[in-house]
DRENPA-3360 file (N, C-alpha, C; in nm, 2 decimals, always signed):
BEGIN
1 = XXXXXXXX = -0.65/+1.39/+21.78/-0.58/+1.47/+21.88/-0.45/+1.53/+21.82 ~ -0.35/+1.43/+21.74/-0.24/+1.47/+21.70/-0.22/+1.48/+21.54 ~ -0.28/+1.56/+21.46/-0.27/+1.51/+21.32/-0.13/+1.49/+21.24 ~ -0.11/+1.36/+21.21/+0.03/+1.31/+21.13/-0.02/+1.26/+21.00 ~ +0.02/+1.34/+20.91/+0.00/+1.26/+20.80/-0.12/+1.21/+20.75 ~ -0.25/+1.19/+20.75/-0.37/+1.13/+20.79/-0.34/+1.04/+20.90 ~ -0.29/+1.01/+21.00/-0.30/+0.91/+21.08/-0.41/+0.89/+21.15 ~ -0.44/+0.82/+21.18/-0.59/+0.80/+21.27/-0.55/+0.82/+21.44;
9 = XXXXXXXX = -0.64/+0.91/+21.51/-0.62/+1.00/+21.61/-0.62/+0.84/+21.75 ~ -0.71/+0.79/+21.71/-0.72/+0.63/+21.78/-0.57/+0.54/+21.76 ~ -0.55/+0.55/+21.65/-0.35/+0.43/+21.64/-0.30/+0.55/+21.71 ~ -0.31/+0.69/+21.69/-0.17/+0.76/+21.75/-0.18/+0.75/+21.88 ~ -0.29/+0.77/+21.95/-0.27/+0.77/+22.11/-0.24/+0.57/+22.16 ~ -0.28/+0.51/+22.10/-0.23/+0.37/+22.11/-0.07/+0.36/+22.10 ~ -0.03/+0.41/+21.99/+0.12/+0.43/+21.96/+0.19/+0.49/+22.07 ~ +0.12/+0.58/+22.14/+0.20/+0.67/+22.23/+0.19/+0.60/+22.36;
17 = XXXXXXXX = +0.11/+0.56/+22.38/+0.07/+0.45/+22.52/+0.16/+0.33/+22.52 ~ +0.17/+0.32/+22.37/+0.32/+0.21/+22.39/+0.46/+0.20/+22.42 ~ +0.47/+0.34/+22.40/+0.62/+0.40/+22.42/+0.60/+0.46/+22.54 ~ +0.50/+0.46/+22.62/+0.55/+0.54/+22.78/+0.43/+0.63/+22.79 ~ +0.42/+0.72/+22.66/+0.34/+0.82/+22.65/+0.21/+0.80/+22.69 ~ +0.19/+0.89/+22.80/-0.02/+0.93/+22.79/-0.06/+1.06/+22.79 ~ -0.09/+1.12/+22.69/-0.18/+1.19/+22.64/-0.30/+1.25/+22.69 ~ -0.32/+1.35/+22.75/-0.51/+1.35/+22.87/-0.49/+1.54/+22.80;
25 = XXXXXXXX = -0.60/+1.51/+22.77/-0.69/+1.69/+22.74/-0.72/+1.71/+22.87 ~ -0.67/+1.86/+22.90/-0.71/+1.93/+22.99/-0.80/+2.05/+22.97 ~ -0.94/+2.04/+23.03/-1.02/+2.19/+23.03/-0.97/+2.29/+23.08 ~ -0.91/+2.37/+22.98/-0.92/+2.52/+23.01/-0.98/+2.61/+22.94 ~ -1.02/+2.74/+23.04/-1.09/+2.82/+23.01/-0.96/+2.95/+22.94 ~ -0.85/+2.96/+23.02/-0.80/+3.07/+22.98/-0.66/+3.00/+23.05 ~ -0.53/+3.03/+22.93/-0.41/+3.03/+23.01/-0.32/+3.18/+22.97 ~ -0.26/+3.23/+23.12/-0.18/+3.33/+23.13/-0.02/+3.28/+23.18;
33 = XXXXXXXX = +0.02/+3.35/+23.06/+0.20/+3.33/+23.09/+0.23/+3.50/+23.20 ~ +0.34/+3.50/+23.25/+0.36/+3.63/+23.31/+0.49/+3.66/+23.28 ~ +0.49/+3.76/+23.25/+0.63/+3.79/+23.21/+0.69/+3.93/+23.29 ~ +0.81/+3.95/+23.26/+0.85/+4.10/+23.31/+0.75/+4.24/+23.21 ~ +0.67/+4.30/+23.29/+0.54/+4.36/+23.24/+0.49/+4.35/+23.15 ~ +0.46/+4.23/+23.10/+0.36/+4.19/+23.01/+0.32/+4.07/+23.10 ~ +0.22/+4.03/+23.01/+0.12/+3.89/+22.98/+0.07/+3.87/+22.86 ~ +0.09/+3.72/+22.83/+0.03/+3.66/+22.70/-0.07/+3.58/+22.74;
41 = XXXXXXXX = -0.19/+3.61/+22.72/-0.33/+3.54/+22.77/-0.37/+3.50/+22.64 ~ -0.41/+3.34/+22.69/-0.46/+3.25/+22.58/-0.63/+3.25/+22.62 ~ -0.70/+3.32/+22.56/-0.87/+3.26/+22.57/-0.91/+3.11/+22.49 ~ -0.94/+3.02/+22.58/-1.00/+2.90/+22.52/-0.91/+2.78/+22.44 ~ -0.79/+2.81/+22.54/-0.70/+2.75/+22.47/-0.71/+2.54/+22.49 ~ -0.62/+2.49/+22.37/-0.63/+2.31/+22.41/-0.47/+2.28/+22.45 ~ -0.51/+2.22/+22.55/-0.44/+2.23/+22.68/-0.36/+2.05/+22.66 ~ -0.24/+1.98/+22.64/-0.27/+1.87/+22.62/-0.14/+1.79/+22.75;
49 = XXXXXXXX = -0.19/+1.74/+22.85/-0.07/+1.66/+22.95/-0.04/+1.56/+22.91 ~ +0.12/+1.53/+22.88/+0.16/+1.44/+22.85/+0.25/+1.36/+22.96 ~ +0.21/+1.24/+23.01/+0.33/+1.20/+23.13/+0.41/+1.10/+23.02 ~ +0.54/+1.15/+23.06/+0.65/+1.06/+23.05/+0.74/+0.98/+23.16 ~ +0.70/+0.89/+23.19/+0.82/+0.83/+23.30/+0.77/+0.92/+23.43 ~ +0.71/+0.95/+23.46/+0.67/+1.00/+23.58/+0.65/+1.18/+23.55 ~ +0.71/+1.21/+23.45/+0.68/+1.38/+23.43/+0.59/+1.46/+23.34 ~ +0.57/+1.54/+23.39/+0.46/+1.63/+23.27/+0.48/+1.70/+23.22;
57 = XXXXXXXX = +0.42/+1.70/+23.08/+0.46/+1.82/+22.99/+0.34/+1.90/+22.90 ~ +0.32/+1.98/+22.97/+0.20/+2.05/+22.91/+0.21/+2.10/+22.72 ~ +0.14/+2.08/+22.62/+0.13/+2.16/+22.54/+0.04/+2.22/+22.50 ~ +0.01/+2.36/+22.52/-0.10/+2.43/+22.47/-0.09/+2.54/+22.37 ~ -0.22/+2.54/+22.32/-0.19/+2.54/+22.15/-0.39/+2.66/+22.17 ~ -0.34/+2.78/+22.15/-0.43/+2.88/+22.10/-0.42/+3.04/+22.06 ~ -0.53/+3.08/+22.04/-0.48/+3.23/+21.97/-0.45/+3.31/+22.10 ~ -0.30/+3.37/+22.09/-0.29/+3.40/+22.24/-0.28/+3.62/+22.18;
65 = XXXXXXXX = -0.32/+3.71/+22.29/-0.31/+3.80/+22.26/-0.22/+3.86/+22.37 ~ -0.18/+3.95/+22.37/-0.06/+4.02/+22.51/-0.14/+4.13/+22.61 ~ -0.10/+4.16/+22.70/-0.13/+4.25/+22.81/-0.03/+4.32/+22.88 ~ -0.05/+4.40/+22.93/+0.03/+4.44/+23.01/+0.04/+4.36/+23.13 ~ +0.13/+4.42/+23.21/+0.11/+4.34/+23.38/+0.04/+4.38/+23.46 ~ +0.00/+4.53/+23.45/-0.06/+4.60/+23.50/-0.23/+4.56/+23.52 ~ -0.33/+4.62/+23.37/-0.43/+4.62/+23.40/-0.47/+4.60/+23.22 ~ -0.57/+4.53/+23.18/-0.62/+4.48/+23.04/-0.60/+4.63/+22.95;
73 = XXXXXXXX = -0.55/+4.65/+22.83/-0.58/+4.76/+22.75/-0.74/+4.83/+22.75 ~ -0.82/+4.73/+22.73/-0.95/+4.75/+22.73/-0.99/+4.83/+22.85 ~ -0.98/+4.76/+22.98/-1.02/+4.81/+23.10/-0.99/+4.92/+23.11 ~ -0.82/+4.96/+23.07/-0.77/+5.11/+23.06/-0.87/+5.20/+23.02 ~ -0.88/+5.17/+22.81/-0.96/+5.25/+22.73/-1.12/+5.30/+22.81 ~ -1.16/+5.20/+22.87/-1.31/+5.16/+22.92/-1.31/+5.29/+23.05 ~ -1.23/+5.26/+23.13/-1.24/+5.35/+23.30/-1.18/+5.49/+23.17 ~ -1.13/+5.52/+23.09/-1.02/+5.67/+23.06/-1.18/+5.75/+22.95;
81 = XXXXXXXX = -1.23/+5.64/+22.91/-1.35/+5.71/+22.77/-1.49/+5.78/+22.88 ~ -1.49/+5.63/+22.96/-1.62/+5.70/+23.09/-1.57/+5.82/+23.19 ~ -1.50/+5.83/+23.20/-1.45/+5.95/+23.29/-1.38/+6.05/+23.24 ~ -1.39/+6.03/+23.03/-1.34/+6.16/+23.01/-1.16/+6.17/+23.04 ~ -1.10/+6.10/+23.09/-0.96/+6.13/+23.12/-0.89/+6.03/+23.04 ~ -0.75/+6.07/+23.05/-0.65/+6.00/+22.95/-0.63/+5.92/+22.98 ~ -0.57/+5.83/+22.94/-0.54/+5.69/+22.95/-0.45/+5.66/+23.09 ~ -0.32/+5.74/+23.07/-0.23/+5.72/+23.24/-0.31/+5.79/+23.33;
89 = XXXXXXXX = -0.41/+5.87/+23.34/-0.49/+5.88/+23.44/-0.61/+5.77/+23.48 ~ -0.61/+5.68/+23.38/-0.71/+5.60/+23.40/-0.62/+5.50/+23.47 ~ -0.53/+5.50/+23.47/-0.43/+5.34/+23.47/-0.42/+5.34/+23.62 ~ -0.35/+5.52/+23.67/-0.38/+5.55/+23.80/-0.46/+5.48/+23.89 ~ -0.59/+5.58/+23.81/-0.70/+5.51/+23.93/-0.73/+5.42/+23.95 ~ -0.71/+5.26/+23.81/-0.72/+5.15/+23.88/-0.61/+5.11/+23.93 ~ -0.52/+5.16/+23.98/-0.39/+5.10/+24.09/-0.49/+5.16/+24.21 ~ -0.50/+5.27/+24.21/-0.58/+5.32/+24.39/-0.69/+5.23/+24.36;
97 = XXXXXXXX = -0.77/+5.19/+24.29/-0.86/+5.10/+24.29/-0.85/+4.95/+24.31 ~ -0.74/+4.91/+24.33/-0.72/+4.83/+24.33/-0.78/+4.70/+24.18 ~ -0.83/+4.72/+24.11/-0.84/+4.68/+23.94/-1.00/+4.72/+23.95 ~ -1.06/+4.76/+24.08/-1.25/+4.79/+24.04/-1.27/+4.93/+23.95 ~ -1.30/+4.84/+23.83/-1.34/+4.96/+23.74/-1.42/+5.06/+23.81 ~ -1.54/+5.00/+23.81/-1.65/+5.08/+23.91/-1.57/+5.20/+24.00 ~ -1.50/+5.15/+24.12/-1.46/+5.26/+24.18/-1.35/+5.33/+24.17 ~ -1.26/+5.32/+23.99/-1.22/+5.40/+23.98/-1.30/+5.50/+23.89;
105 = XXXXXX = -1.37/+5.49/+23.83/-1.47/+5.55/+23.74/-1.52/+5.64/+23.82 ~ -1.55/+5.63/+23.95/-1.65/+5.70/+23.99/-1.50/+5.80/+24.07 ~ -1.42/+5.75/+24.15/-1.31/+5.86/+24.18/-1.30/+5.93/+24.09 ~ -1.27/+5.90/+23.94/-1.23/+6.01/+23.85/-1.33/+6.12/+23.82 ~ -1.44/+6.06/+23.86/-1.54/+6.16/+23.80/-1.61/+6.28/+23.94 ~ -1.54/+6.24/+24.03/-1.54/+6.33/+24.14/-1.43/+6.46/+24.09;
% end
């Protein structure tokens, strides 16, 4: 879980259990930070809860990529290439779309 030095992953979490520390992997599929109009979205990130003395402290640890706040770059590219229209017109229509590609795709192409 924690590589030190060659330490063995079994003494470290015993070590840590002795000082207070417990250690628990959490399954996630995807973590999003939010920020003032961005997002940093982690896909398939390891996720690790540590209680100390009653508190938690999450550390997670993966390849994280950025976003807007808005709507995915991709989704943009994807609704602006099928409909032939530019990108801030694509971005548009998924705000009136509320994020359904589908029916912004199909508004634009009206």
């Amino acid at each position: 879980m924690f590589p030190m030095g060659g330490m063995n992953p079994k003494n470290m979490q015993r070590m840590m259990r002795q000082m207070g520390i417990e250690p628990d992997e959490l399954a996630c599929t995807r973590v999003v930070f939010e920020q003032d109009g961005k997002k940093l979205v982690m896909e398939n990130p390891t996720v690790t809860v540590m209680s100390v003395q009653g508190q938690k402290t999450y550390l997670v640890n993966g390849e994280i990529k950025e976003e807007s706040a808005g709507f995915s770059a991709e989704d943009v590219s994807l609704v602006a290439s099928s409909a032939n229209v530019s990108e801030a017109k694509a971005q548009e229509a998924l705000k009136k779309a509320d994020g359904d590609l589908a029916k912004a795709i199909e508004a634009l192409k009206k």
